[in-house]
PDB file of N, CA, C and O in Angstrom:
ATOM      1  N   UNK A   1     -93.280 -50.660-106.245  1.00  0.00           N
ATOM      2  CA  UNK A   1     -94.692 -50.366-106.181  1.00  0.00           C
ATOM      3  C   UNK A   1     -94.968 -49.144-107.056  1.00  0.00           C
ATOM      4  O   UNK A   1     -94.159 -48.219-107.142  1.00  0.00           O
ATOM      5  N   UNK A   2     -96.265 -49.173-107.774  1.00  0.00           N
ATOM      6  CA  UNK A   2     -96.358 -47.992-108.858  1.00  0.00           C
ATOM      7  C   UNK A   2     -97.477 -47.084-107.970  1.00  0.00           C
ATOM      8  O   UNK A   2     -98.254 -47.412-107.073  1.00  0.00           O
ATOM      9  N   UNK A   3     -97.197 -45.778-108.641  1.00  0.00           N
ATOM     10  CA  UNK A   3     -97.440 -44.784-107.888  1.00  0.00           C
ATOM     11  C   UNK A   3     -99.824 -45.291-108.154  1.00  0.00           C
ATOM     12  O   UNK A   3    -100.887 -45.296-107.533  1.00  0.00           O
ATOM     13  N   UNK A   4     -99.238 -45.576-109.460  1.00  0.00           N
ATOM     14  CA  UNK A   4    -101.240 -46.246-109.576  1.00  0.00           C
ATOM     15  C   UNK A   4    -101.282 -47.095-108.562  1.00  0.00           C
ATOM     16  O   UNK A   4    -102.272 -46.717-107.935  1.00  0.00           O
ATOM     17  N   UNK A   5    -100.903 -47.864-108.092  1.00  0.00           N
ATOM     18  CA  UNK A   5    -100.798 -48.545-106.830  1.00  0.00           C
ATOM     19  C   UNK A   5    -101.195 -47.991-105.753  1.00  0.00           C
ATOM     20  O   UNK A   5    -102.285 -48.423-105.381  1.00  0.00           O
ATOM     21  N   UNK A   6    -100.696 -47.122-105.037  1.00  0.00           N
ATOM     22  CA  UNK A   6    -101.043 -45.902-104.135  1.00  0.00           C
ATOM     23  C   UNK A   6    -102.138 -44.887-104.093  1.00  0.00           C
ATOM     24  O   UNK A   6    -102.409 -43.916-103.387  1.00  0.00           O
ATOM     25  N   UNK A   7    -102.742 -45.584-105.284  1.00  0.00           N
ATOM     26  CA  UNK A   7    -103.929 -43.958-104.904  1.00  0.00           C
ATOM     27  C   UNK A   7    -104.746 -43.934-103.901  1.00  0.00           C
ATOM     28  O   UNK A   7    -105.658 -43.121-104.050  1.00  0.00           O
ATOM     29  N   UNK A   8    -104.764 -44.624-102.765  1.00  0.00           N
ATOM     30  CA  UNK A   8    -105.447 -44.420-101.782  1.00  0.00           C
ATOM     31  C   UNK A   8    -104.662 -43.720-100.543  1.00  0.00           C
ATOM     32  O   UNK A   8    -105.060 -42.854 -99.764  1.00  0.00           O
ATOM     33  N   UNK A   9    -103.454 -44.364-100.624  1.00  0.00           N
ATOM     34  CA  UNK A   9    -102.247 -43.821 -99.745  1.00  0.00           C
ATOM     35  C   UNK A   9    -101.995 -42.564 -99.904  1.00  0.00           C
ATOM     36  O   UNK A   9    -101.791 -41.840 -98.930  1.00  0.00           O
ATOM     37  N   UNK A  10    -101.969 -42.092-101.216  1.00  0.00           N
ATOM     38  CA  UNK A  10    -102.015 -40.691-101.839  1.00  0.00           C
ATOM     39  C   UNK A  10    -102.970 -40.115-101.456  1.00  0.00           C
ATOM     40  O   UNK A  10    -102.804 -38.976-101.019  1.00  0.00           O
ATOM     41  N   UNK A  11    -104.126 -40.615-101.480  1.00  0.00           N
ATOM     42  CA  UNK A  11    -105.710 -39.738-101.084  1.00  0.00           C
ATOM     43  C   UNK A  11    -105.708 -39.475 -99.825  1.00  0.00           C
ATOM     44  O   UNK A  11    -106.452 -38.587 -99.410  1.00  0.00           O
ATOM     45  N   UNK A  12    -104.724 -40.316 -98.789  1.00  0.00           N
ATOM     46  CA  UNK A  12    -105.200 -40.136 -97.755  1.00  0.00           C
ATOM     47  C   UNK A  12    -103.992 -39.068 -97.566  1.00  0.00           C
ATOM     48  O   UNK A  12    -104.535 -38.049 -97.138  1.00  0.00           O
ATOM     49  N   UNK A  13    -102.618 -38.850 -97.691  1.00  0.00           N
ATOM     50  CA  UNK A  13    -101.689 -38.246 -97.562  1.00  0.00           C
ATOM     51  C   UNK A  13    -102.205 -36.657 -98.077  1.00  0.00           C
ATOM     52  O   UNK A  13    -102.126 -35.701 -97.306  1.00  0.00           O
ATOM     53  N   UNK A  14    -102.643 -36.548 -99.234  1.00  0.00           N
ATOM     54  CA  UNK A  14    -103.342 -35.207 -99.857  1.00  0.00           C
ATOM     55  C   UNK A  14    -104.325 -34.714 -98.709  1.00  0.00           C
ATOM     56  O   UNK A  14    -104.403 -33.531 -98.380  1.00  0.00           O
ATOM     57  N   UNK A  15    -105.148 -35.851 -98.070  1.00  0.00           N
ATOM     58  CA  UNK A  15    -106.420 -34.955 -97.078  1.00  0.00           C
ATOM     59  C   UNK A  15    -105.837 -34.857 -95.979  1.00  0.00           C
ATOM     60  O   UNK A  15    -106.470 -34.070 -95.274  1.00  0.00           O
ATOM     61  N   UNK A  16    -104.983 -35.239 -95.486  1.00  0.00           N
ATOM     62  CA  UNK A  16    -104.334 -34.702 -94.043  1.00  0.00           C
ATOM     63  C   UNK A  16    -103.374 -33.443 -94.320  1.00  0.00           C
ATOM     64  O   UNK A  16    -102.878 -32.956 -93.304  1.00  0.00           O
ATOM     65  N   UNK A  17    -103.019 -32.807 -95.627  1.00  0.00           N
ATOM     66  CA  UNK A  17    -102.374 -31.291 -96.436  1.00  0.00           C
ATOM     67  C   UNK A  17    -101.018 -31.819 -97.021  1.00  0.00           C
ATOM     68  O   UNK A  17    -100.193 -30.975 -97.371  1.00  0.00           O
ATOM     69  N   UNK A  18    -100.716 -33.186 -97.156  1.00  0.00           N
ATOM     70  CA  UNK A  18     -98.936 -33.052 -97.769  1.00  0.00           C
ATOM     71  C   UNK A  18     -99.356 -32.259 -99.426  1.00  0.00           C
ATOM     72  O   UNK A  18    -100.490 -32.269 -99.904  1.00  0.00           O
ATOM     73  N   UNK A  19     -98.535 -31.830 -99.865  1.00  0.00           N
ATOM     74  CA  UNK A  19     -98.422 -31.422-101.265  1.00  0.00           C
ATOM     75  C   UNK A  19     -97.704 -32.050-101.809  1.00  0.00           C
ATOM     76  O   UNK A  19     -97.139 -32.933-101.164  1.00  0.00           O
ATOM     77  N   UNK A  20     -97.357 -31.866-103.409  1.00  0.00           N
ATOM     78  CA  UNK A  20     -96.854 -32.983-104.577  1.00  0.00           C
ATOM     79  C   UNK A  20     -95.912 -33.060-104.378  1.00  0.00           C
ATOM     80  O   UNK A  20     -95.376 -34.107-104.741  1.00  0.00           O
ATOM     81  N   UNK A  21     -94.918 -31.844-103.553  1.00  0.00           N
ATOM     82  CA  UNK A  21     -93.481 -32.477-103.379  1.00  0.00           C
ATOM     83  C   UNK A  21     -93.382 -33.023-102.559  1.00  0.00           C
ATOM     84  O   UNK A  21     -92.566 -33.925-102.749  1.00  0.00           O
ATOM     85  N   UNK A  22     -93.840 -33.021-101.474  1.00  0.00           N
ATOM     86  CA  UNK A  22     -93.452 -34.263-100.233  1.00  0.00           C
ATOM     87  C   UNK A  22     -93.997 -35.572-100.850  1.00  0.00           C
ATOM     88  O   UNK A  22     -93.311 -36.581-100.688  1.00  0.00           O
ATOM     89  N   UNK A  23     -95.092 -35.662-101.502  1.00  0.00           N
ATOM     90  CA  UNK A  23     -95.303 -36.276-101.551  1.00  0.00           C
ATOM     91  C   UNK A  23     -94.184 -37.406-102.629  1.00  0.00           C
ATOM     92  O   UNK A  23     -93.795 -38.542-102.357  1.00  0.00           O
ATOM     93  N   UNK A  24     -93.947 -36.702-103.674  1.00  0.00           N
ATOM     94  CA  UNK A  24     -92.825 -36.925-104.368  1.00  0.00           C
ATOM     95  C   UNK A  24     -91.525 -37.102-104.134  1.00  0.00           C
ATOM     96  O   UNK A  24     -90.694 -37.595-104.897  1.00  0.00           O
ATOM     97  N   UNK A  25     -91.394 -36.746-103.212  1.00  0.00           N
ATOM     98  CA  UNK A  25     -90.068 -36.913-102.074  1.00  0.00           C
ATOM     99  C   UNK A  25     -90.136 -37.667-101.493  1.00  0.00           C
ATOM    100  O   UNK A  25     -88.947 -37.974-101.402  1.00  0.00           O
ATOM    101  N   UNK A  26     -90.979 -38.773-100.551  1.00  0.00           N
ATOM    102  CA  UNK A  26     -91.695 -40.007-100.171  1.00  0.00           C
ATOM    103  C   UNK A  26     -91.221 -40.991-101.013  1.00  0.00           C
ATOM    104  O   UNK A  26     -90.417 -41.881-100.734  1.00  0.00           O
ATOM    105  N   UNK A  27     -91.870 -40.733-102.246  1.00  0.00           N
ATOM    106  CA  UNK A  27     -92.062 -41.684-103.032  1.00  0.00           C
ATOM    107  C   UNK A  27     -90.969 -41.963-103.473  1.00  0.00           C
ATOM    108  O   UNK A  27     -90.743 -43.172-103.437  1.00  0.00           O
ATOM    109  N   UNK A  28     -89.915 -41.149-104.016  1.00  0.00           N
ATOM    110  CA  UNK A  28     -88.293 -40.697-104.291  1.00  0.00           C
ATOM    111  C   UNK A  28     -87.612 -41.847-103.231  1.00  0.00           C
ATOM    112  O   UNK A  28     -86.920 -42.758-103.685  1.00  0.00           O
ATOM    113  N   UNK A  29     -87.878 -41.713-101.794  1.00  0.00           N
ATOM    114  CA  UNK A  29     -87.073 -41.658-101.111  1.00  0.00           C
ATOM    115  C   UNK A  29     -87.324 -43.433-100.934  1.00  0.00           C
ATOM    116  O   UNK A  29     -86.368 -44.203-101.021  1.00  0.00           O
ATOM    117  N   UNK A  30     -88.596 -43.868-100.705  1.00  0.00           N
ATOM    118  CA  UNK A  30     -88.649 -45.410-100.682  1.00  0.00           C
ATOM    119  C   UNK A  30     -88.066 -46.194-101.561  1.00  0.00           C
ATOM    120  O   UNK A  30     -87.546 -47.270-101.265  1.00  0.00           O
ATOM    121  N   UNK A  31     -88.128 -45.542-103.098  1.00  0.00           N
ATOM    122  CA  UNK A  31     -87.295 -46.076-104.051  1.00  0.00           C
ATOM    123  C   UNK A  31     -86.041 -46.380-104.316  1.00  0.00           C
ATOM    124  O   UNK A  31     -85.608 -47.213-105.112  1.00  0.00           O
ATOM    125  N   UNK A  32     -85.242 -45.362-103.313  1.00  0.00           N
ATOM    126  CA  UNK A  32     -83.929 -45.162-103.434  1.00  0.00           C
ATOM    127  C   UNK A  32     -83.235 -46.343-102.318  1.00  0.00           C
ATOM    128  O   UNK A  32     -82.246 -47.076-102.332  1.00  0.00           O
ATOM    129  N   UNK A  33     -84.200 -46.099-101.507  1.00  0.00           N
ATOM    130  CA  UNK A  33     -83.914 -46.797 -99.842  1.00  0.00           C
ATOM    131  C   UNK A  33     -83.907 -48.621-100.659  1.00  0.00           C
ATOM    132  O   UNK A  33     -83.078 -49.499-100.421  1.00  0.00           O
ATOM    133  N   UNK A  34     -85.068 -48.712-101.588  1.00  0.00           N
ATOM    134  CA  UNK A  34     -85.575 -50.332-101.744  1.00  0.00           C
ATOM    135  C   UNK A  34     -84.360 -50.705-102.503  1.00  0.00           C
ATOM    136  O   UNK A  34     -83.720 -51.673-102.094  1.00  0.00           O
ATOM    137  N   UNK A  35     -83.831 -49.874-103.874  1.00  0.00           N
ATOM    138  CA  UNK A  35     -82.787 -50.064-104.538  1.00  0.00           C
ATOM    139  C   UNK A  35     -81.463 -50.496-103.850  1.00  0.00           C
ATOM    140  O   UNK A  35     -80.835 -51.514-104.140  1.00  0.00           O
ATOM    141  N   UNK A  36     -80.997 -49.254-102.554  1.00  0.00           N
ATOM    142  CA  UNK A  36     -80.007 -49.436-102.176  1.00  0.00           C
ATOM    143  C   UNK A  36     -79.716 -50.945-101.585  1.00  0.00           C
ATOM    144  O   UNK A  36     -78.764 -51.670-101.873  1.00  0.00           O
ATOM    145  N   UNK A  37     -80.979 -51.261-100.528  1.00  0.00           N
ATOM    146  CA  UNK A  37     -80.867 -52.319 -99.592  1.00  0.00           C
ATOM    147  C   UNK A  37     -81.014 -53.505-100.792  1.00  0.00           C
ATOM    148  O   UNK A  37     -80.092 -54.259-100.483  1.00  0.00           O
ATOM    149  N   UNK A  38     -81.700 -54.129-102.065  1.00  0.00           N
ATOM    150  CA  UNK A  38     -81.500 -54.775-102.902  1.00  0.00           C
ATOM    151  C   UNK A  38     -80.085 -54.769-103.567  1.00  0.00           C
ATOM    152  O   UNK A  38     -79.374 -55.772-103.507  1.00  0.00           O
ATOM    153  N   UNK A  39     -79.622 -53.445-104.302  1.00  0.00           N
ATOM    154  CA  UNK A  39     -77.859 -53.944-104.073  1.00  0.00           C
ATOM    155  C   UNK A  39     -77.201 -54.362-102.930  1.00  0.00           C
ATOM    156  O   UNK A  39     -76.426 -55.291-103.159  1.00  0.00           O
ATOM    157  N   UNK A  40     -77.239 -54.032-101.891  1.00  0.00           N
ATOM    158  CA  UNK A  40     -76.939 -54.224-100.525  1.00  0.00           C
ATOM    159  C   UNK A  40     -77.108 -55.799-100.259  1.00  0.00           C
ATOM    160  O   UNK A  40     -76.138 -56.360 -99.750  1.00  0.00           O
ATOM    161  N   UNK A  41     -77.988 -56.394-100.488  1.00  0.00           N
ATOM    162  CA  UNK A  41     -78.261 -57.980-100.212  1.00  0.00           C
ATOM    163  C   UNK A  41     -77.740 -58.644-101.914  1.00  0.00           C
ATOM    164  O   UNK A  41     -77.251 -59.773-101.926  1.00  0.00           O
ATOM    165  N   UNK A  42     -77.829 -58.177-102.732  1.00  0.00           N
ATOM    166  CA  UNK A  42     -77.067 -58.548-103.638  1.00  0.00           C
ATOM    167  C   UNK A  42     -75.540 -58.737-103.659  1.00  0.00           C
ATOM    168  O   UNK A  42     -74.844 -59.616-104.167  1.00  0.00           O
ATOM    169  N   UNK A  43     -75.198 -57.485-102.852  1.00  0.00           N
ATOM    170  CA  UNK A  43     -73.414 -58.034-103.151  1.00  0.00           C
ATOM    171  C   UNK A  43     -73.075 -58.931-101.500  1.00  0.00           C
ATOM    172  O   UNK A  43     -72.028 -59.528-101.250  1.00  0.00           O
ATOM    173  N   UNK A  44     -73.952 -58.832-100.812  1.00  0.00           N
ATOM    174  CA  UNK A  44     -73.561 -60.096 -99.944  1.00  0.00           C
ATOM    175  C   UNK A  44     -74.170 -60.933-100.275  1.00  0.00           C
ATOM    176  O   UNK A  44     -73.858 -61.438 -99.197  1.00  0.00           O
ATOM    177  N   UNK A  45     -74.832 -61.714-100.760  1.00  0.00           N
ATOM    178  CA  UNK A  45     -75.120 -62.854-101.265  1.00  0.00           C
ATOM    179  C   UNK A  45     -73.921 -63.015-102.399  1.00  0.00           C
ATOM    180  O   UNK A  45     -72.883 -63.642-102.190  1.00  0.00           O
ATOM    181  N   UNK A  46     -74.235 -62.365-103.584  1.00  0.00           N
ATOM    182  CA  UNK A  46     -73.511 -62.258-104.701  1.00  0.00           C
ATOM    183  C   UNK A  46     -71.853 -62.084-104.731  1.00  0.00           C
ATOM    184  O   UNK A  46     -71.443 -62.307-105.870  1.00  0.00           O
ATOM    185  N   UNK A  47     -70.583 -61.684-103.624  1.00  0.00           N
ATOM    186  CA  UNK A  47     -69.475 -61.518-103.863  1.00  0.00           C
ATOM    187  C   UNK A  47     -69.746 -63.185-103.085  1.00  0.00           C
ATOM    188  O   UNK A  47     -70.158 -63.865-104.025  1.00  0.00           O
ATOM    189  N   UNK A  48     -69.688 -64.125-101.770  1.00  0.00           N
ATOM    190  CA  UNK A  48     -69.184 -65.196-101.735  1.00  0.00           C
ATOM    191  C   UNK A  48     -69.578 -66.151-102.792  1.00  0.00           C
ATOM    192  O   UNK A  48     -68.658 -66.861-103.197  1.00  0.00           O
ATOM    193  N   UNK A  49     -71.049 -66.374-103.472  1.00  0.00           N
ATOM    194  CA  UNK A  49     -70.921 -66.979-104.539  1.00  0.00           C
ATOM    195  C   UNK A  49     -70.257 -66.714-105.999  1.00  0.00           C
ATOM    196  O   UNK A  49     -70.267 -67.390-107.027  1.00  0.00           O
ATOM    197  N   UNK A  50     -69.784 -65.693-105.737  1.00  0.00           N
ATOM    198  CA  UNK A  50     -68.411 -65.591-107.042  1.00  0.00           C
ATOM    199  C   UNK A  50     -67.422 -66.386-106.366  1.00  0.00           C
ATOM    200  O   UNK A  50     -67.170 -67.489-106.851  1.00  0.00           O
ATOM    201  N   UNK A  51     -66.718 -65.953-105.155  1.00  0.00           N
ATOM    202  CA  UNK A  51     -65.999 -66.742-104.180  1.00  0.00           C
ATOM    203  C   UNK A  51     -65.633 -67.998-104.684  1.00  0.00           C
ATOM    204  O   UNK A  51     -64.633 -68.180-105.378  1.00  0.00           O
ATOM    205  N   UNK A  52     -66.548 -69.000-104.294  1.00  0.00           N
ATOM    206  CA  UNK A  52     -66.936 -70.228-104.151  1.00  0.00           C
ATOM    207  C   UNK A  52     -66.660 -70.840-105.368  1.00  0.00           C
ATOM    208  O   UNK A  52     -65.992 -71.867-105.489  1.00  0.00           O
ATOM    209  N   UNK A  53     -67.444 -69.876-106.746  1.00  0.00           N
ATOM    210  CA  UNK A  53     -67.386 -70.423-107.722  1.00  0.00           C
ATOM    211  C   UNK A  53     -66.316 -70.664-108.635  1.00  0.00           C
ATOM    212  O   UNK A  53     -66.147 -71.597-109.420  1.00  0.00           O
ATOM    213  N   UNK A  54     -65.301 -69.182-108.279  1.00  0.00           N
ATOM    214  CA  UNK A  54     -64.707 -69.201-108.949  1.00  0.00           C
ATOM    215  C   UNK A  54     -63.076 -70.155-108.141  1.00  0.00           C
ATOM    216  O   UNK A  54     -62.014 -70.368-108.726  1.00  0.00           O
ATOM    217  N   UNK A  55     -63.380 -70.478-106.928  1.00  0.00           N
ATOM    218  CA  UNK A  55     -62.249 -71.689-106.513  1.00  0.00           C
ATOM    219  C   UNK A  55     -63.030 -72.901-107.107  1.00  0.00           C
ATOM    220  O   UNK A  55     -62.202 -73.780-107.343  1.00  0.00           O
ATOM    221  N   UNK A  56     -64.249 -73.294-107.436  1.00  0.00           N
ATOM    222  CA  UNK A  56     -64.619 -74.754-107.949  1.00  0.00           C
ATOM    223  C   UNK A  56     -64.409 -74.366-109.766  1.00  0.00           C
ATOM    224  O   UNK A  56     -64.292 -75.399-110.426  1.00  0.00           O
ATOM    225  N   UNK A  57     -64.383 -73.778-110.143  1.00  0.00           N
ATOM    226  CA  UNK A  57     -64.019 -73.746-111.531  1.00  0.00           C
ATOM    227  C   UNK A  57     -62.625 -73.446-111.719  1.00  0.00           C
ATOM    228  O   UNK A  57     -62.245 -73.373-112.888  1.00  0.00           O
ATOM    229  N   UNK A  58     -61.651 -73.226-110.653  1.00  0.00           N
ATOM    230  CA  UNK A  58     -60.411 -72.941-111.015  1.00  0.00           C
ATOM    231  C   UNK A  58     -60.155 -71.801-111.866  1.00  0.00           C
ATOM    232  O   UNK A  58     -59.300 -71.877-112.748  1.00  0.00           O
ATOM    233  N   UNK A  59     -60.947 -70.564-111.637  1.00  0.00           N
ATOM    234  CA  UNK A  59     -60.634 -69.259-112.645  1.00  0.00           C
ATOM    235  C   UNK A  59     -60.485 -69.602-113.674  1.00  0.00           C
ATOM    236  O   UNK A  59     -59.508 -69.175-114.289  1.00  0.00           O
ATOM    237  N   UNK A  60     -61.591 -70.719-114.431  1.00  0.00           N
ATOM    238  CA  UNK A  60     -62.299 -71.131-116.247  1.00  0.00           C
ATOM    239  C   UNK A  60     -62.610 -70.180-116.584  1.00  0.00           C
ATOM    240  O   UNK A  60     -61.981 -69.578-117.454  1.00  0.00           O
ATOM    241  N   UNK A  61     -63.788 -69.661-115.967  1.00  0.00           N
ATOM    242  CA  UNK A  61     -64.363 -68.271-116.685  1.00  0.00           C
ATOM    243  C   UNK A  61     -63.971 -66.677-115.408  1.00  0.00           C
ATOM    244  O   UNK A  61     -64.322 -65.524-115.662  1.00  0.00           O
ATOM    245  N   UNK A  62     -63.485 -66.946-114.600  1.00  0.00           N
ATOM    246  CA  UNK A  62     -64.046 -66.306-113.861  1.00  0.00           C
ATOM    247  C   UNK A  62     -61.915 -65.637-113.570  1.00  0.00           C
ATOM    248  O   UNK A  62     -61.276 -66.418-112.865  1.00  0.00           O
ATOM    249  N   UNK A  63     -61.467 -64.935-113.860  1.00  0.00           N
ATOM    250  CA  UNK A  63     -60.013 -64.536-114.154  1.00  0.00           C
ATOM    251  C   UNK A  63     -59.735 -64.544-112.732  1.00  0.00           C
ATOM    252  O   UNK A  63     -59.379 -65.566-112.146  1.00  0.00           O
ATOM    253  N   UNK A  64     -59.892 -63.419-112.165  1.00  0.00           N
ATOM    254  CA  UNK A  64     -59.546 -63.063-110.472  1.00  0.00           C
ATOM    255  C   UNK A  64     -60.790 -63.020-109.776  1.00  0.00           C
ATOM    256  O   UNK A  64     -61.822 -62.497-110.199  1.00  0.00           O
ATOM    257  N   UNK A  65     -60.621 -63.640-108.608  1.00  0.00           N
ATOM    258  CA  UNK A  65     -61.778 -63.709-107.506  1.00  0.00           C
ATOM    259  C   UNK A  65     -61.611 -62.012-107.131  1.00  0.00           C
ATOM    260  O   UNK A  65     -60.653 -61.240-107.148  1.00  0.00           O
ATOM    261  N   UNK A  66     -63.113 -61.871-106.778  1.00  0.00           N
ATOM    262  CA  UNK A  66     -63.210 -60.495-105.893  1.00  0.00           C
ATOM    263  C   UNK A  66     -62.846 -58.832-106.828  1.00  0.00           C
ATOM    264  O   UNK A  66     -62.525 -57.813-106.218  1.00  0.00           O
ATOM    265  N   UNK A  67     -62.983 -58.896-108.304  1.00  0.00           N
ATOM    266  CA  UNK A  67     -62.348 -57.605-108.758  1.00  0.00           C
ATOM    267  C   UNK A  67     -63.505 -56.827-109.041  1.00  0.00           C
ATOM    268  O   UNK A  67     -64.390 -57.286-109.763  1.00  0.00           O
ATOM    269  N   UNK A  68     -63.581 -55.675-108.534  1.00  0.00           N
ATOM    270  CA  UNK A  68     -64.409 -55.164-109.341  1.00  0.00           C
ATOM    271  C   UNK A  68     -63.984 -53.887-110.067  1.00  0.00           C
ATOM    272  O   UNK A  68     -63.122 -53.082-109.716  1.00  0.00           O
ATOM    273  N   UNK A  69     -64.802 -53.867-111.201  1.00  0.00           N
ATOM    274  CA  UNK A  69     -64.651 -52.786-111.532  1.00  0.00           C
ATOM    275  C   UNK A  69     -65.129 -51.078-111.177  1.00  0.00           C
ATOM    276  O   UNK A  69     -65.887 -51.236-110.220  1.00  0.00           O
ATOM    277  N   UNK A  70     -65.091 -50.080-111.363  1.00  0.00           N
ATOM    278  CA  UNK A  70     -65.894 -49.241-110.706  1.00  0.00           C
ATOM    279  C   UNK A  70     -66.597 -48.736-111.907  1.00  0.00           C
ATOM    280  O   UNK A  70     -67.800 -48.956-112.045  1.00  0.00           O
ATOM    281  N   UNK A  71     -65.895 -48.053-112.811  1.00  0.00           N
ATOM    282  CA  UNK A  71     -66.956 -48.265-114.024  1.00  0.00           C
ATOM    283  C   UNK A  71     -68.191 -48.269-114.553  1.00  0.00           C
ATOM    284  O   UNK A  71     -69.078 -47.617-115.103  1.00  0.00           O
ATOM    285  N   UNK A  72     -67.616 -49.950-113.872  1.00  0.00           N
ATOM    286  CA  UNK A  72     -68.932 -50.791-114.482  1.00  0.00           C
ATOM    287  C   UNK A  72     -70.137 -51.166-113.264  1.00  0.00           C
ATOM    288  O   UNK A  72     -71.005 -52.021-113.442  1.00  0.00           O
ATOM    289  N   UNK A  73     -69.987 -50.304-111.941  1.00  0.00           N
ATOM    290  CA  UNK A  73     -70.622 -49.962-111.026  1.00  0.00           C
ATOM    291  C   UNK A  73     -71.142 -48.657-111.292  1.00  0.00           C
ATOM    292  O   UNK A  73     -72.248 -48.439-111.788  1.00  0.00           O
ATOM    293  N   UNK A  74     -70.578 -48.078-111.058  1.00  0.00           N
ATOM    294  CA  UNK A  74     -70.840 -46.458-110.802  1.00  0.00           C
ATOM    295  C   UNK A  74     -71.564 -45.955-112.016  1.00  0.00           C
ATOM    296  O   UNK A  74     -72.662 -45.438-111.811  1.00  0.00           O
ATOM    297  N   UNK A  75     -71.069 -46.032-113.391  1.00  0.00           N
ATOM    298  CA  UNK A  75     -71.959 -45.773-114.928  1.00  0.00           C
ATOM    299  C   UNK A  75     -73.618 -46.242-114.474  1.00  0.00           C
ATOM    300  O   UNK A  75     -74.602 -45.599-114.109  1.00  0.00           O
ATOM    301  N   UNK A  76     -73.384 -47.470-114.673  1.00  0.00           N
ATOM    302  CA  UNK A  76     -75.017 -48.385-114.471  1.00  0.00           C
ATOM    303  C   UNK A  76     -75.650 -47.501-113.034  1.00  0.00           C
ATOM    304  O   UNK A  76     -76.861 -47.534-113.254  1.00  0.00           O
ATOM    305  N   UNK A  77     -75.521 -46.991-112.138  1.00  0.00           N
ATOM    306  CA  UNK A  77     -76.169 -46.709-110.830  1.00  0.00           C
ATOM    307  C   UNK A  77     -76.148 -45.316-111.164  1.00  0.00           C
ATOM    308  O   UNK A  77     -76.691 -44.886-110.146  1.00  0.00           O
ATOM    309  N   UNK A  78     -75.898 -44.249-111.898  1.00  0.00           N
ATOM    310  CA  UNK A  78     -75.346 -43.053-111.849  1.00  0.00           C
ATOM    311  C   UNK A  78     -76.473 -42.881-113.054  1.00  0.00           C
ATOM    312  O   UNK A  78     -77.087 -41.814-113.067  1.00  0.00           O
ATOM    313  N   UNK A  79     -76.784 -43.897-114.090  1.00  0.00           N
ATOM    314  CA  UNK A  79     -78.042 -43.981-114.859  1.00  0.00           C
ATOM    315  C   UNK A  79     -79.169 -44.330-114.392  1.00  0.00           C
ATOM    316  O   UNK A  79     -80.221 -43.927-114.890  1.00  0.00           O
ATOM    317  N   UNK A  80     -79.121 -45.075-113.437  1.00  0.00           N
ATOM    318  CA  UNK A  80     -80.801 -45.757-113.241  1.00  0.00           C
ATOM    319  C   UNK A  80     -81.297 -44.516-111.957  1.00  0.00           C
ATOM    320  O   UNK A  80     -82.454 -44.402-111.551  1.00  0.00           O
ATOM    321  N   UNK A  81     -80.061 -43.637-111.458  1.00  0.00           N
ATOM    322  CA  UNK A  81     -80.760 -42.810-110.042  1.00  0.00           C
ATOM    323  C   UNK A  81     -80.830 -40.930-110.604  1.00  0.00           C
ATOM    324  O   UNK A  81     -81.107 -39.904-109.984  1.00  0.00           O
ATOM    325  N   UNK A  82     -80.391 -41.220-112.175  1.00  0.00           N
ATOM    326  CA  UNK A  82     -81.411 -40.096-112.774  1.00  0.00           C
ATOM    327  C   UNK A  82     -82.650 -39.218-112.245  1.00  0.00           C
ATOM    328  O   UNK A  82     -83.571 -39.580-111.512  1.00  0.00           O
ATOM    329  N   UNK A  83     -82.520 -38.531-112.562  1.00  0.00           N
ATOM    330  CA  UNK A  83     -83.892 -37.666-112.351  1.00  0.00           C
ATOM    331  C   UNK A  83     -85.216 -38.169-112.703  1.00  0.00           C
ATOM    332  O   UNK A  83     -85.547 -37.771-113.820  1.00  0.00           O
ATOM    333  N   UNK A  84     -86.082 -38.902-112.138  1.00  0.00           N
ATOM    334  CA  UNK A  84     -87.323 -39.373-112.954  1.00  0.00           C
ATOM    335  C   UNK A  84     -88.493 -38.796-112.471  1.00  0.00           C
ATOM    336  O   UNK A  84     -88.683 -38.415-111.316  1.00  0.00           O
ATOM    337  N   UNK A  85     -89.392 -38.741-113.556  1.00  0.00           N
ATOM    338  CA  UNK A  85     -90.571 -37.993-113.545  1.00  0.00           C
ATOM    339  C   UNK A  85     -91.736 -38.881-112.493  1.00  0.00           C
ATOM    340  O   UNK A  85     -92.005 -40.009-112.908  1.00  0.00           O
ATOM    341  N   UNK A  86     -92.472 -38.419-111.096  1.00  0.00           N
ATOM    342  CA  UNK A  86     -93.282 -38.998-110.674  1.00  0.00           C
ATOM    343  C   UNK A  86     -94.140 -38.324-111.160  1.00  0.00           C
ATOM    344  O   UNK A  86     -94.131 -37.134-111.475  1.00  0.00           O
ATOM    345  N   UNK A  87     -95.086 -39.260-111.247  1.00  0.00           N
ATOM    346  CA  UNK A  87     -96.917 -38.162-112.118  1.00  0.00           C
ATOM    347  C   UNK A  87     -97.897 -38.651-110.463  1.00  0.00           C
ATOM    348  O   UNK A  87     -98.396 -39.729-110.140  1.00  0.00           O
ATOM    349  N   UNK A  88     -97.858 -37.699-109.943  1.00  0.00           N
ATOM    350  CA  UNK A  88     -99.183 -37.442-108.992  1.00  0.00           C
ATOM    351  C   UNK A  88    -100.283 -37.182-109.105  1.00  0.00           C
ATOM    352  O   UNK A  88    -100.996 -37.068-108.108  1.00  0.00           O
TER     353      UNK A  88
END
């Protein structure tokens, strides 16, 4: 959800006294929460259909069931949970 999205939620949060950092901290914090629980339902959905797939293809494309790398976890997530600018 974009923070232009919210300007009423915002209007109303500003007239009851939050200031830009809570408010920014809110906003921070739903994002982080929506991300996590979306990887979260991603790798349970997503590790048994590697599973599955890779016993019906006989490891064609797919080398070892279940490997991951960390890497190639941790790089990608360690970039996207950067510092980003909210504009209030």
């Amino acid at each position: 959800m974009q923070v232009t999205e919210r300007t009423k939620e915002i209007g109303i949060m500003k007239a009851i006294g939050s200031n830009k950092k809570q408010i920014k901290r809110m906003i921070s914090a739903e994002s982080i929460f929506i991300a996590f629980m979306s990887w979260l339902l991603t790798a349970v959905i997503g590790v048994p259909i590697e599973y599955v797939g890779s016993i019906i293809m006989g490891n064609i494309v797919i080398d070892t069931p279940l490997t991951i790398n960390l890497a190639s976890f941790i790089i990608p997530n360690l970039i996207w949970l950067r510092p980003k600018r909210v504009y209030v």
